[in-house]
Backbone as CSV, one residue per row, in Angstrom:
resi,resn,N_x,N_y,N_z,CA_x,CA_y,CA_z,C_x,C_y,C_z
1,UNK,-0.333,21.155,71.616,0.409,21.449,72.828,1.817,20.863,72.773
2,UNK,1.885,19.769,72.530,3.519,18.847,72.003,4.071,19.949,71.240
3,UNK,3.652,20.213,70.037,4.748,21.114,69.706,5.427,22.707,69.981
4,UNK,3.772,23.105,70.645,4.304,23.958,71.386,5.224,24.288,72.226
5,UNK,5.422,23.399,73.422,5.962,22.862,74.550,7.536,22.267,73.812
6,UNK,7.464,21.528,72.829,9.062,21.646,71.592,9.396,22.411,71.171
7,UNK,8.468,23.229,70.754,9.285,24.825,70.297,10.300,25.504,71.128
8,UNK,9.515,25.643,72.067,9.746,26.744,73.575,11.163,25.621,74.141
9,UNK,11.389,24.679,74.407,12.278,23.551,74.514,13.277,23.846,73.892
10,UNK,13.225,23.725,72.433,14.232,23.572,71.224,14.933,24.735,71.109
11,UNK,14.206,26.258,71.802,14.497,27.601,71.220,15.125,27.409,72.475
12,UNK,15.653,27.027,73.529,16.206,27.429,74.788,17.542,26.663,74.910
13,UNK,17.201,25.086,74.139,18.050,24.277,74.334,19.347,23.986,73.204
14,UNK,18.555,23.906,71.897,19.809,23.591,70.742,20.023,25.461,69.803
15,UNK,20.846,25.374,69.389,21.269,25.830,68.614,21.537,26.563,67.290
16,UNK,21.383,27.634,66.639,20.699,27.972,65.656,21.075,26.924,64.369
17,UNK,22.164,26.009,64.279,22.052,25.427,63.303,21.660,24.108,63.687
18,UNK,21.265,24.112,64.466,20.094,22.685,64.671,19.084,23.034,64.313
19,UNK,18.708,24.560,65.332,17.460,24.774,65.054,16.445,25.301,63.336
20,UNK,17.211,26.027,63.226,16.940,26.200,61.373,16.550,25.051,60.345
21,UNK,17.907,23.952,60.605,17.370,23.325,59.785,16.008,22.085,60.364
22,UNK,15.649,22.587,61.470,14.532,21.723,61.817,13.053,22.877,61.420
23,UNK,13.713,23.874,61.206,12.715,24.844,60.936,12.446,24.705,59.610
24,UNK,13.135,24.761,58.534,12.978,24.464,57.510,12.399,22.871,57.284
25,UNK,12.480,21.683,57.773,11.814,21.107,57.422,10.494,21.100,58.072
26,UNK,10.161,21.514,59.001,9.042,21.472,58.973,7.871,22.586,58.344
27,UNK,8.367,23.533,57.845,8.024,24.314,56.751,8.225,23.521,55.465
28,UNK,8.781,22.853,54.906,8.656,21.861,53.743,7.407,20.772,54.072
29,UNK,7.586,20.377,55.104,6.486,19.379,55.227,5.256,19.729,55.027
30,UNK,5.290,20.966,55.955,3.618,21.400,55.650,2.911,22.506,54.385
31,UNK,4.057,22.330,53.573,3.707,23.165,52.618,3.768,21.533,51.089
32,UNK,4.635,20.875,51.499,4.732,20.138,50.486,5.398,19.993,49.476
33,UNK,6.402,20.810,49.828,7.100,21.317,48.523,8.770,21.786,49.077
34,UNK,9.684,21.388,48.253,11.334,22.141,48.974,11.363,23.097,48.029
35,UNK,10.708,23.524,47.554,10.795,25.222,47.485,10.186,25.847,48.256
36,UNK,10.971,26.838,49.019,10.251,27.761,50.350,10.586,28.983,49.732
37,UNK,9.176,29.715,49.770,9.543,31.187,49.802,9.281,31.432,51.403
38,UNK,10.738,32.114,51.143,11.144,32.705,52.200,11.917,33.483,52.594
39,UNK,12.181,34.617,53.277,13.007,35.469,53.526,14.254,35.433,54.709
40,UNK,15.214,35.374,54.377,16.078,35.627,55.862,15.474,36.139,57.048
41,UNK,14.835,37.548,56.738,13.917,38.657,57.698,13.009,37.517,58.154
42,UNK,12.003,36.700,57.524,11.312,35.968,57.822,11.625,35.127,58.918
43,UNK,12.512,34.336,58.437,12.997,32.869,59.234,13.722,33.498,60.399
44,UNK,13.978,35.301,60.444,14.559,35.507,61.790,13.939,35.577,62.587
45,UNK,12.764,36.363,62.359,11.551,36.460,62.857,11.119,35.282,63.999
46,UNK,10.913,34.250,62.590,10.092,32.880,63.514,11.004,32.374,64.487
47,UNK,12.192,32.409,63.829,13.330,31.653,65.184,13.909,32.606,66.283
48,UNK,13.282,33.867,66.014,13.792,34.766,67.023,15.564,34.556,67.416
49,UNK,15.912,34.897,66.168,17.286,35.596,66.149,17.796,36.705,65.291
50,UNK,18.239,37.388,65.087,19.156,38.054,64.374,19.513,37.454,62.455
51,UNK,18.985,38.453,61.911,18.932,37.792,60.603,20.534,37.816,60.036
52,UNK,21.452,38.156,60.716,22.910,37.821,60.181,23.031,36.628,60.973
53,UNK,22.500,36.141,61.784,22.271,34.888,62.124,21.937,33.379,61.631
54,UNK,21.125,33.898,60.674,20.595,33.227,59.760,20.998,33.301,58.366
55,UNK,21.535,34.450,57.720,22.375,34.624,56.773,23.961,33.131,56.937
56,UNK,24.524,33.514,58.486,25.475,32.672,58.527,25.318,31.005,57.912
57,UNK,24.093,30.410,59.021,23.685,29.386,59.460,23.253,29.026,57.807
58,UNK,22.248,29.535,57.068,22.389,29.356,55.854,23.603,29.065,55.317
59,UNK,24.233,29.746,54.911,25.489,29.438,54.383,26.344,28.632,54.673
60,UNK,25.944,27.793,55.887,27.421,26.404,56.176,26.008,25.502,55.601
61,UNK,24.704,25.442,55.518,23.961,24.660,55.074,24.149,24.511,53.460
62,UNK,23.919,25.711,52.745,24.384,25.589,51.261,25.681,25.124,51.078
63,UNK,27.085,25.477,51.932,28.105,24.761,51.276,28.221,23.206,51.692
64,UNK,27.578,22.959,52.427,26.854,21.497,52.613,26.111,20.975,51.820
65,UNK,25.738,21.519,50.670,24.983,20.998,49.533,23.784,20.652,49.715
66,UNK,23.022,20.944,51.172,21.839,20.794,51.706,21.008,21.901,51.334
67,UNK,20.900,22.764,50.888,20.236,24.053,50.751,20.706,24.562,49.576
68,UNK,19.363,25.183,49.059,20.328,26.531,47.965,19.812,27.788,48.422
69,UNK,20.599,28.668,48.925,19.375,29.856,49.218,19.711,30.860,48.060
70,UNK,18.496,31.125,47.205,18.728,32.712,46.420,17.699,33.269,47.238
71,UNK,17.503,34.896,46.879,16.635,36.093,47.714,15.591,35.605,47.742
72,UNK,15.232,35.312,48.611,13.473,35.032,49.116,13.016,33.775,48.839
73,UNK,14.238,32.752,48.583,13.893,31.515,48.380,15.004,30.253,48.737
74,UNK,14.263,29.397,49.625,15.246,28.218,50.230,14.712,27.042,49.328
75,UNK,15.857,26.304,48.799,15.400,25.109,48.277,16.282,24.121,48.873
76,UNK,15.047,23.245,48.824,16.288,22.287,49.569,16.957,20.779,49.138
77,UNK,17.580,20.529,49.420,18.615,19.922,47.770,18.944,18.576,48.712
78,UNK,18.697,17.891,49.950,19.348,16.825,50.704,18.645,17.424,51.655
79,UNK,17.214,16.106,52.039,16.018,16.463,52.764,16.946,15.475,53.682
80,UNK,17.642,14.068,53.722,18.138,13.483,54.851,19.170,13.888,55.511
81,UNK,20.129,14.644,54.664,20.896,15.831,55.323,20.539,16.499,55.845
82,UNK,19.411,17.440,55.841,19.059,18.427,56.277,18.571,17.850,57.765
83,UNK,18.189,16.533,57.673,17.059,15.900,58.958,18.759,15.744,60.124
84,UNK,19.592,14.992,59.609,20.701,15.155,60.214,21.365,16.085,60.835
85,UNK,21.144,17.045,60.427,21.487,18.505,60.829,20.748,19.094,61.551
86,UNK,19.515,18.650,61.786,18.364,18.892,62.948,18.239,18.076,64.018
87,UNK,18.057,18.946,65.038,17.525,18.657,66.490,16.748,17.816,66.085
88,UNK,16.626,17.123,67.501,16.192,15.551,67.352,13.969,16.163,67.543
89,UNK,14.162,17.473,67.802,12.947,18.000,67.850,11.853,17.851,66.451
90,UNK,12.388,17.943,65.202,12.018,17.695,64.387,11.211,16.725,64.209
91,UNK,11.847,15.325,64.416,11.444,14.037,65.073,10.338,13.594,65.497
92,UNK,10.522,14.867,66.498,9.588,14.323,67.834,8.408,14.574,67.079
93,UNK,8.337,16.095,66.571,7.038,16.681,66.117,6.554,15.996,65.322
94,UNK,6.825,15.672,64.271,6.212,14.743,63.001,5.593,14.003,63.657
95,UNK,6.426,13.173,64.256,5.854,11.701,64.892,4.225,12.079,65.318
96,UNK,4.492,13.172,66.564,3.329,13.448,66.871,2.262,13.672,66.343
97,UNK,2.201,14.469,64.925,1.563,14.640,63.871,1.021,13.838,63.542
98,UNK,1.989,12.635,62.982,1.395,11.488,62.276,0.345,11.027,63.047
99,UNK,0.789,10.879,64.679,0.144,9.835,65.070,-1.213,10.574,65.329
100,UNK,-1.231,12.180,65.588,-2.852,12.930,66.316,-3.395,12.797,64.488
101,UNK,-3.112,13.276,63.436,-3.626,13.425,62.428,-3.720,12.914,61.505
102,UNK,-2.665,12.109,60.905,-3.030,10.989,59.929,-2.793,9.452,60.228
103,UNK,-3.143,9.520,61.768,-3.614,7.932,62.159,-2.249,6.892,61.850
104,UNK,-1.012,7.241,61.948,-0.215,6.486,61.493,0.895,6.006,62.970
C-alpha cells in the first residue's frame, strides 16, 4: 500500500526527470542488475507519459554520465547519481521494503 499510495503521489507531484530516474532504480533493484532491458515505449507506458518524453529525459541523464541508453537497453553507469536525480520517493520506498521484507 506505501508504495502504491508513492506512486500515485510521485506521478502528480515531481517531475519526469525526477520521476524516471527513480523509476529506473527501482527497476535495478528488483531485478539486480544495471542492465535493464527496456524500451522507451516501455518506460512510457509505466510512467504514463509520452515516449518523446522519455527519449528527452534519457538523454540529459546519459550526458550526465548516469545512464547509457542503446535500443532496448538502459545501463546504468552512476547508481548515486542517478539516486540524486531522484525524487526523494525512491527513498521512501526502499526503506519501506527493507523494513516489511528483509527485516532491516
Amino acid at each position: 500500500m506505501v508504495q502504491v499510495s508513492q506512486t500515485a503521489a510521485c506521478n502528480s507531484l515531481h517531475t519526469l526527470d525526477q520521476r524516471l530516474p527513480r523509476w529506473l532504480l527501482e527497476t535495478q533493484f528488483r531485478i539486480d542488475s544495471d542492465n535493464l532491458p527496456l524500451t522507451q515505449e516501455f518506460i512510457a507506458h509505466m510512467l504514463g507519459v509520452r515516449r518523446a518524453g522519455v527519449t528527452l529525459a534519457a538523454q540529459r541523464l546519459q550526458e550526465r554520465k548516469l545512464i547509457q541508453y542503446q535500443r532496448g537497453r538502459v545501463q546504468i553507469l552512476n547508481r548515486s547519481g542517478l539516486e540524486a536525480s531522484a525524487c526523494e520517493c525512491f527513498r521512501t520506498t526502499k526503506a519501506e521494503y527493507d523494513r516489511l521484507l528483509r527485516g532491516n
